[in-house]
Backbone bond lengths (Angstrom), bond angles and torsions (degrees), N, CA, C in turn:
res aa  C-N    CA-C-N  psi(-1)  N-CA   C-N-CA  omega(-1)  CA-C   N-CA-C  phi
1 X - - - 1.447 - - 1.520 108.84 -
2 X 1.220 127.97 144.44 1.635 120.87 -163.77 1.673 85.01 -89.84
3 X 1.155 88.87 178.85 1.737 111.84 175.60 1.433 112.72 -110.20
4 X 1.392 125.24 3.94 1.447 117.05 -141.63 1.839 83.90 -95.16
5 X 1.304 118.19 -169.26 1.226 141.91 177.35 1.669 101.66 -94.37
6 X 1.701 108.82 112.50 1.662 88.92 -173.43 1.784 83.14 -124.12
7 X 2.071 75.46 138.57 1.768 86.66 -176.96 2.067 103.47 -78.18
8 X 1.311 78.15 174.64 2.034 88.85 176.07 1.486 105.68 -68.13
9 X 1.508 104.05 -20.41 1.581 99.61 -169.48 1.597 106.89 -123.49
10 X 1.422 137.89 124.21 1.627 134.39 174.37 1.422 112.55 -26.31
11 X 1.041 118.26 107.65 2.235 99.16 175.88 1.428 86.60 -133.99
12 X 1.727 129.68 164.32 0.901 132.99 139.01 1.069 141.32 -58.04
13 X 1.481 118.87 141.67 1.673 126.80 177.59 1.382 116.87 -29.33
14 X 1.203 138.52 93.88 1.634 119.79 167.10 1.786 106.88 -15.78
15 X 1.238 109.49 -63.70 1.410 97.07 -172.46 1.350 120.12 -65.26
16 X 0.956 135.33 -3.50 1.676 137.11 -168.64 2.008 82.24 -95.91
17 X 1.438 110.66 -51.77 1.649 103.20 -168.37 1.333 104.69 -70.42
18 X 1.487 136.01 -22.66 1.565 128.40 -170.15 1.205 102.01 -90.73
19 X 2.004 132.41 -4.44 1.096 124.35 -163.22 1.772 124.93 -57.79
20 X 1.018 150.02 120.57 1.441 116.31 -173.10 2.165 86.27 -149.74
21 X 1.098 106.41 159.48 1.662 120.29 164.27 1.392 121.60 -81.01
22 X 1.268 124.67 76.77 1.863 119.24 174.37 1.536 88.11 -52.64
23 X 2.183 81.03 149.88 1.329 103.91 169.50 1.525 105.40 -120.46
24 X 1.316 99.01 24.20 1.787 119.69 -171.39 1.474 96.18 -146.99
25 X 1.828 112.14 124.02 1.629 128.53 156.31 0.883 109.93 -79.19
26 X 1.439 133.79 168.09 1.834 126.69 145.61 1.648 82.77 -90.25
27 X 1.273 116.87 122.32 1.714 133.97 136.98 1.633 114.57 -31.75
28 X 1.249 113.86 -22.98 1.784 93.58 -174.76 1.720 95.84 -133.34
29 X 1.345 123.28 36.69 1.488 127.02 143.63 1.302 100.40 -94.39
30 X 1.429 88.21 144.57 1.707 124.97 -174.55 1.568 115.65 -120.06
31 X 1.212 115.87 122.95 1.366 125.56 -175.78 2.003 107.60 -113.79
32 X 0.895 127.48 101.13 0.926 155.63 -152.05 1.597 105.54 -100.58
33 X 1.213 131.82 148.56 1.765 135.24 -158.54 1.553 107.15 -55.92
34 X 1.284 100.07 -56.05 1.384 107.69 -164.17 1.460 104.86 -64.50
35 X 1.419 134.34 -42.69 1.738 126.35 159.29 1.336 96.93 -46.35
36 X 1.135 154.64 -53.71 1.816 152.31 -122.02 1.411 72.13 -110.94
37 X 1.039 158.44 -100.93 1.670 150.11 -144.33 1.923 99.19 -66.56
38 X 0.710 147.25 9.94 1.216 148.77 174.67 1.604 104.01 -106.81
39 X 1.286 120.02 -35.99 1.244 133.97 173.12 1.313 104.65 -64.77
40 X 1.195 120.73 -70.62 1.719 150.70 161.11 1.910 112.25 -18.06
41 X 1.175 103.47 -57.81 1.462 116.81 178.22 1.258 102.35 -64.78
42 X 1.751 127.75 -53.06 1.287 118.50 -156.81 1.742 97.35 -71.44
43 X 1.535 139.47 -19.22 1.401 110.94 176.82 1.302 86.31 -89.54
44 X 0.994 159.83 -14.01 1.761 140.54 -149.31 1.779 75.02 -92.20
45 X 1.035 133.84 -9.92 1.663 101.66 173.51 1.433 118.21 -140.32
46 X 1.577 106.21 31.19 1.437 131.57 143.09 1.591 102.22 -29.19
47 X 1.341 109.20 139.49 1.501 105.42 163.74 1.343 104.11 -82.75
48 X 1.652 123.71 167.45 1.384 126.88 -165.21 1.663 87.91 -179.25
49 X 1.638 104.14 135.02 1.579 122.70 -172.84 1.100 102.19 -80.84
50 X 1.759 112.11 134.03 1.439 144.71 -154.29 1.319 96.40 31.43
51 X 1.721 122.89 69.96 1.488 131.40 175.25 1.528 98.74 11.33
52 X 1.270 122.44 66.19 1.743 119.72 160.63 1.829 112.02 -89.58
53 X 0.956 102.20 -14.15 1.931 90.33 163.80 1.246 100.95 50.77
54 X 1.455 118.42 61.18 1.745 107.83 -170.38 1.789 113.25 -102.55
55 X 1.293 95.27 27.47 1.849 115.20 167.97 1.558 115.64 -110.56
56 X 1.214 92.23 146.13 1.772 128.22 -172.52 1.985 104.37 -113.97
57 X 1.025 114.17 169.65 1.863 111.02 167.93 1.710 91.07 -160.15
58 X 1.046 104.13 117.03 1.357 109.27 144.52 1.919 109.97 -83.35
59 X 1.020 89.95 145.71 1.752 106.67 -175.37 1.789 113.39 -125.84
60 X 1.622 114.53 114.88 0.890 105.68 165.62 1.540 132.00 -114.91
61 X 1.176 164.94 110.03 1.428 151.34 -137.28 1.734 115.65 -117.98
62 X 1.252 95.85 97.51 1.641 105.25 -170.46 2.154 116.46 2.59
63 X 1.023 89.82 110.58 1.958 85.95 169.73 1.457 89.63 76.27
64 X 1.271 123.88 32.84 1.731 113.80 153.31 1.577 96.36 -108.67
65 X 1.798 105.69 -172.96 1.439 107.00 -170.61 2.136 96.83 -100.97
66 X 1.184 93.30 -11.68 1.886 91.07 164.43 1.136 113.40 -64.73
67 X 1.239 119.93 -52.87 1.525 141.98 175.30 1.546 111.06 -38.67
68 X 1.369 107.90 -55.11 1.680 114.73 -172.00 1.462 116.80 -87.93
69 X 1.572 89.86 -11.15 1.962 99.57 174.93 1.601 98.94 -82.21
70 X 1.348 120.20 -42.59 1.644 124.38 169.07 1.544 87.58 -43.88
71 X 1.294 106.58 -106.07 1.416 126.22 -152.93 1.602 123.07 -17.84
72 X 1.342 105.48 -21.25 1.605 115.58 -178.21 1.186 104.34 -89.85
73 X 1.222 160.15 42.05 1.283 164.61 -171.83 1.943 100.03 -165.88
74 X 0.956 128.85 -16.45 1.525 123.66 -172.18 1.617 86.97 -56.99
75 X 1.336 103.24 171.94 1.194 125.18 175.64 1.731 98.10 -108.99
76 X 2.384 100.97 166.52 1.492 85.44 -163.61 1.927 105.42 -52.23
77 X 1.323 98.83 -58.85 1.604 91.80 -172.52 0.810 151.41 -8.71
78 X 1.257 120.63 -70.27 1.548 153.49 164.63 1.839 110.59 -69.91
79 X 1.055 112.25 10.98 1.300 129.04 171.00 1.620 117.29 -96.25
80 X 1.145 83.94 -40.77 1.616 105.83 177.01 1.660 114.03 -53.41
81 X 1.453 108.41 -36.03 1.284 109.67 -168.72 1.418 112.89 -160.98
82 X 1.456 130.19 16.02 1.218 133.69 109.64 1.475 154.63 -28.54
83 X 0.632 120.94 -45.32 1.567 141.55 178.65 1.649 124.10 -69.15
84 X 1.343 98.99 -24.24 1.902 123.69 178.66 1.465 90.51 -75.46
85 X 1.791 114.22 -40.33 1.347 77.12 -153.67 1.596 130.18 -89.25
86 X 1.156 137.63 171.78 1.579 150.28 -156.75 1.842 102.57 -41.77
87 X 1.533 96.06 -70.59 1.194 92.52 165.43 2.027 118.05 -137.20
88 X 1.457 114.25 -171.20 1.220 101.49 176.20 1.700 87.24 -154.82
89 X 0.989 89.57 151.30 1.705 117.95 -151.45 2.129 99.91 -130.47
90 X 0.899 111.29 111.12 1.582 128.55 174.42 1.520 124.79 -111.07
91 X 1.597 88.32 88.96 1.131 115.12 -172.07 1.496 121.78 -62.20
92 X 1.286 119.23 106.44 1.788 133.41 -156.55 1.889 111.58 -120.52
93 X 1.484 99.59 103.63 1.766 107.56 -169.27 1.833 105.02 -102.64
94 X 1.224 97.31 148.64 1.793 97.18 -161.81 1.716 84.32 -100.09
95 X 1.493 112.44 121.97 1.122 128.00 163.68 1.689 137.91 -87.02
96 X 1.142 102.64 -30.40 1.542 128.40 -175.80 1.601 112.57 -116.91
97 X 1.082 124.24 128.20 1.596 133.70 142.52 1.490 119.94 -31.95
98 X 0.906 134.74 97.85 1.576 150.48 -170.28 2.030 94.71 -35.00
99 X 1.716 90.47 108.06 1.997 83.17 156.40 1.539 87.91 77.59
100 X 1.628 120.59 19.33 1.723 108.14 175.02 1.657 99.34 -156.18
101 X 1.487 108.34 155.12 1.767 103.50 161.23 1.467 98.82 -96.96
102 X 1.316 126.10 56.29 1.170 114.32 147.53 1.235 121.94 -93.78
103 X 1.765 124.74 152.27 1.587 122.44 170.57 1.512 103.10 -54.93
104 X 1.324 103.62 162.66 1.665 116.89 -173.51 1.697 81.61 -104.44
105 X 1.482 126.18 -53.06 1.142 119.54 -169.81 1.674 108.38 -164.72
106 X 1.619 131.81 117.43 0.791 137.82 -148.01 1.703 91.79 -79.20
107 X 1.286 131.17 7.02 1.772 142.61 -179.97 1.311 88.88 -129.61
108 X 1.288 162.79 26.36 1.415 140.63 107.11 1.288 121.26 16.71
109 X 1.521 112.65 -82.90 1.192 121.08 -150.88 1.698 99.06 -86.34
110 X 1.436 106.26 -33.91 1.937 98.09 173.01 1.145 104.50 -67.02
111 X 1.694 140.82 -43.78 1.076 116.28 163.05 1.452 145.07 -53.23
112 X 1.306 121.40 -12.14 1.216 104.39 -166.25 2.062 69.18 -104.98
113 X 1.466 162.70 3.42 0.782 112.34 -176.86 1.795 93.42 -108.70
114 X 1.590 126.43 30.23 1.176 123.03 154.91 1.669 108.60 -96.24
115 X 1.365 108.20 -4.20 1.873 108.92 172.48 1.617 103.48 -75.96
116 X 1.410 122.81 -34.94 1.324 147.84 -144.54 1.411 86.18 -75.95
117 X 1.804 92.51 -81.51 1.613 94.80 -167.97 1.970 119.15 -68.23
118 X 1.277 106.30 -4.56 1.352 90.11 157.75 1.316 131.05 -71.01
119 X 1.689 92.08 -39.55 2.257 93.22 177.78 1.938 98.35 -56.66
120 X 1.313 110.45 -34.45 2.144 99.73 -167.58 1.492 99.67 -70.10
121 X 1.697 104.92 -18.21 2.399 71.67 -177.13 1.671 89.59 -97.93
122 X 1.681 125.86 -38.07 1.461 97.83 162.55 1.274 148.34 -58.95
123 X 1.485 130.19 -11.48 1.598 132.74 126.53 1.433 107.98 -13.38
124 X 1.678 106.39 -82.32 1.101 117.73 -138.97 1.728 101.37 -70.22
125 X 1.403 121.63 -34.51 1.888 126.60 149.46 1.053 94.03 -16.13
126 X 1.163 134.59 -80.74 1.612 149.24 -145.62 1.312 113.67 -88.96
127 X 1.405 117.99 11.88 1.696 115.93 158.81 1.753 101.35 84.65
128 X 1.294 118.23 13.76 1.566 121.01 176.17 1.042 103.16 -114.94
129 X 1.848 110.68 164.36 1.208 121.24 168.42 1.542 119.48 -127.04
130 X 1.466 112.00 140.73 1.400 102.80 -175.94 1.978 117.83 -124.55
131 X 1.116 110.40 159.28 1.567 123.77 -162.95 1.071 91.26 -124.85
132 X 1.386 114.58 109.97 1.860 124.27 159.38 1.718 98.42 -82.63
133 X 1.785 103.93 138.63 1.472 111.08 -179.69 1.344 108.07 -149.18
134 X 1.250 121.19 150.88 1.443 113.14 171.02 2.091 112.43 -133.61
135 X 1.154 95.96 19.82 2.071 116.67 172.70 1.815 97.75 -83.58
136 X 1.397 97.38 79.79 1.256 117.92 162.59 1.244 123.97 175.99
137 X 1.770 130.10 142.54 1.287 119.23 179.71 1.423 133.27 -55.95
138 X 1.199 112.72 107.79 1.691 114.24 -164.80 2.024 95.27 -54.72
139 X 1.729 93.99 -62.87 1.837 109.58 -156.83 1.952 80.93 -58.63
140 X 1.265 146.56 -29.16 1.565 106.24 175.21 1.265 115.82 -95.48
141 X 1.517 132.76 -1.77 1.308 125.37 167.80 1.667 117.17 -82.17
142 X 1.692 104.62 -21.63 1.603 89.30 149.51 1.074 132.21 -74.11
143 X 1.437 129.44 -41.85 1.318 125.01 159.56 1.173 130.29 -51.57
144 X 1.476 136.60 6.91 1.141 142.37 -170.08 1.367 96.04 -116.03
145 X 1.311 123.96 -17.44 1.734 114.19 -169.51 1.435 108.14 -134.47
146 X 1.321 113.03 25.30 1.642 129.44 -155.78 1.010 96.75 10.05
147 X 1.496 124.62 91.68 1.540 120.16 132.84 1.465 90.21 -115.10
148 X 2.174 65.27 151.94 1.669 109.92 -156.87 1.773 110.55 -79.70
149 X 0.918 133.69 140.67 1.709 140.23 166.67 1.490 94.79 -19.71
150 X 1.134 136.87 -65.06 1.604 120.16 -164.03 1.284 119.31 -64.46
151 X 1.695 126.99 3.37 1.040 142.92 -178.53 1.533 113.77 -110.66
152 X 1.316 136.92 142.72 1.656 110.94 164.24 1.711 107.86 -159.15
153 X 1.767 95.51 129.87 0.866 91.17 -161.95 1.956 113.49 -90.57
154 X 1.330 84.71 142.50 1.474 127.23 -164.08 1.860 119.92 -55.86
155 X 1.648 101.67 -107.95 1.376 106.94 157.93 1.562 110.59 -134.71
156 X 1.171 120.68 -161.85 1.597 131.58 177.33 1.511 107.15 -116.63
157 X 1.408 105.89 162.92 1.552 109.83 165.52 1.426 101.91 -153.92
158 X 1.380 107.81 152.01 2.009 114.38 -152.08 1.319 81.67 -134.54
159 X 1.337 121.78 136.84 1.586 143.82 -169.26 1.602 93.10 -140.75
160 X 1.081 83.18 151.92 1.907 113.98 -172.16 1.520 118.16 149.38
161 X 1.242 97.66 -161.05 1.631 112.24 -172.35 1.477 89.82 -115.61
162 X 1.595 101.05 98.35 2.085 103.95 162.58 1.998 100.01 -58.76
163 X 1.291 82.83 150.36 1.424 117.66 159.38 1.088 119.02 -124.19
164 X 1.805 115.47 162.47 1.286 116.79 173.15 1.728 111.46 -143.20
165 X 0.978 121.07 131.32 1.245 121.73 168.96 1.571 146.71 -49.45
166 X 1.153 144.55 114.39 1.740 117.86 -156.06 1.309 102.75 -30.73
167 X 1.468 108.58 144.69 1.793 118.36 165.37 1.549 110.08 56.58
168 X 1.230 128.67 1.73 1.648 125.20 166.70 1.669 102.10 -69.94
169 X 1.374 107.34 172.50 1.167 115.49 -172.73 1.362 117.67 -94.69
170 X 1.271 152.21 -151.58 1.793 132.35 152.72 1.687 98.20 -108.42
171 X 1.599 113.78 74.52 1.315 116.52 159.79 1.450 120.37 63.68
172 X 0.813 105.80 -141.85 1.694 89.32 -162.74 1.596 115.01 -65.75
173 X 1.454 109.23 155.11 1.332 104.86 175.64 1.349 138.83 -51.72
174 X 1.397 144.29 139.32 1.265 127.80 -131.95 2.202 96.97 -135.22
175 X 1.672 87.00 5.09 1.835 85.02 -177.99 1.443 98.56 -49.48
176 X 1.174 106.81 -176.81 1.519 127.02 167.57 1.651 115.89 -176.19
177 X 0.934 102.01 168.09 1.478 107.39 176.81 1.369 127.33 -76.14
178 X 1.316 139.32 162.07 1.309 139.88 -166.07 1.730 96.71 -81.29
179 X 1.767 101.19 152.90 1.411 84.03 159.68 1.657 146.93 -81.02
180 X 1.793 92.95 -4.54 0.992 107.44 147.97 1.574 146.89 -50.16
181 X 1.498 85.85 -40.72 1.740 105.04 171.97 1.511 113.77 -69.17
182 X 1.275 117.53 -18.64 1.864 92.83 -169.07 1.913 92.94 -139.48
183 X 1.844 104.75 32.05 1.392 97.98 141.03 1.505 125.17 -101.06
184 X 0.921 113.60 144.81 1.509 102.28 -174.18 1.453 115.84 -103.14
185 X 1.330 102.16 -18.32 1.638 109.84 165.88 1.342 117.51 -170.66
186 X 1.311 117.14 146.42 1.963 125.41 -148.16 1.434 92.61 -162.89
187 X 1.394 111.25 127.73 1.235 110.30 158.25 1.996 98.67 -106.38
188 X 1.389 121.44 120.66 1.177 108.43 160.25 1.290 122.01 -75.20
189 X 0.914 155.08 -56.83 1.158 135.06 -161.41 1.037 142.92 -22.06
190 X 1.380 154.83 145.03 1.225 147.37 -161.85 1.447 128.73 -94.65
191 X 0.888 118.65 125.53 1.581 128.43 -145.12 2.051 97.51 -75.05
192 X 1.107 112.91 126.70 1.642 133.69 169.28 2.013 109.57 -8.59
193 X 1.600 132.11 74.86 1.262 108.61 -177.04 1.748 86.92 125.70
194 X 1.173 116.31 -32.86 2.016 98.84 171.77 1.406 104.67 -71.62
């Protein structure tokens, strides 16, 4: 049974509607352990098929030497406005069976991106904001943190406090598609007893 507050009527999460990607940190917010393991916990209990947990995080925390081992591999882009933020998190999915080319799990990669989006609405609990990215060299950020071939690393996600500039927008563009557009099939009607 959830715990959450359920209205009389379906609405979305405030946080799912305020969600957005800064392309601006504040430089002098501080994210501190206990946010970074709070972040941490919410994918460690991501659901994941036959609970295989097939995610890793490298963690870096602005002006540490994890941080600057990340940062040297960004691409130009994401360089630009990466690096401000609080922390950045390198998101690492286990592909292979240890010592085999077998799949570890043919939901790998959906799992680790339901680990993903659990740390962005738990950020956002915690008054942060986070930017999923993948504008950076994957093959030297494994080599930079030896992870091994049965592992591979994935994308990044940058936590902090977005900013915005007078009259800037809140970061990346936020269109989307109708919900019409990305069902592919619905019967409405109302089921026998509603």
């Amino acid at each position: 049974m959830s715990v959450c507050d359920v209205p009389a009527e379906p609405v979305l999460h405030p946080a799912i509607l305020g969600r957005y990607s800064p392309v601006r940190f504040d430089r002098d917010a501080v994210v501190g352990d206990a946010a970074i393991d709070t972040i941490l916990d919410a994918a460690r209990l991501a659901p994941s098929a036959g609970n295989s947990q097939p995610w890793s995080f490298i963690v870096g925390r602005r002006d540490d030497p994890v941080h600057a081992r990340i940062v040297a591999h960004l691409a130009a882009s994401s360089s630009r406005w990466a690096p401000d933020a609080s922390v950045i998190v390198v998101n690492v999915v286990r592909v292979l069976v240890e010592g085999t080319d077998w799949a570890y799990s043919e939901f790998a990669h959906y799992d680790m991106g339901q680990a993903v989006a659990h740390m962005t609405l738990q950020a956002m609990a915690i008054g942060l904001d986070a930017h999923q990215f993948r504008a950076f060299d994957r093959d030297a950020v494994a080599a930079e943190f030896g992870v091994p071939r049965e592992w591979e690393v994935t994308s990044m996600t940058a936590f902090g406090v977005g900013v915005q500039a007078d009259g800037e927008g809140p970061g990346v563009a936020r269109g989307r598609r109708s919900r019409d557009d990305v069902t592919w099939v619905r019967d409405r009607r109302l089921p026998a007893g509603s």
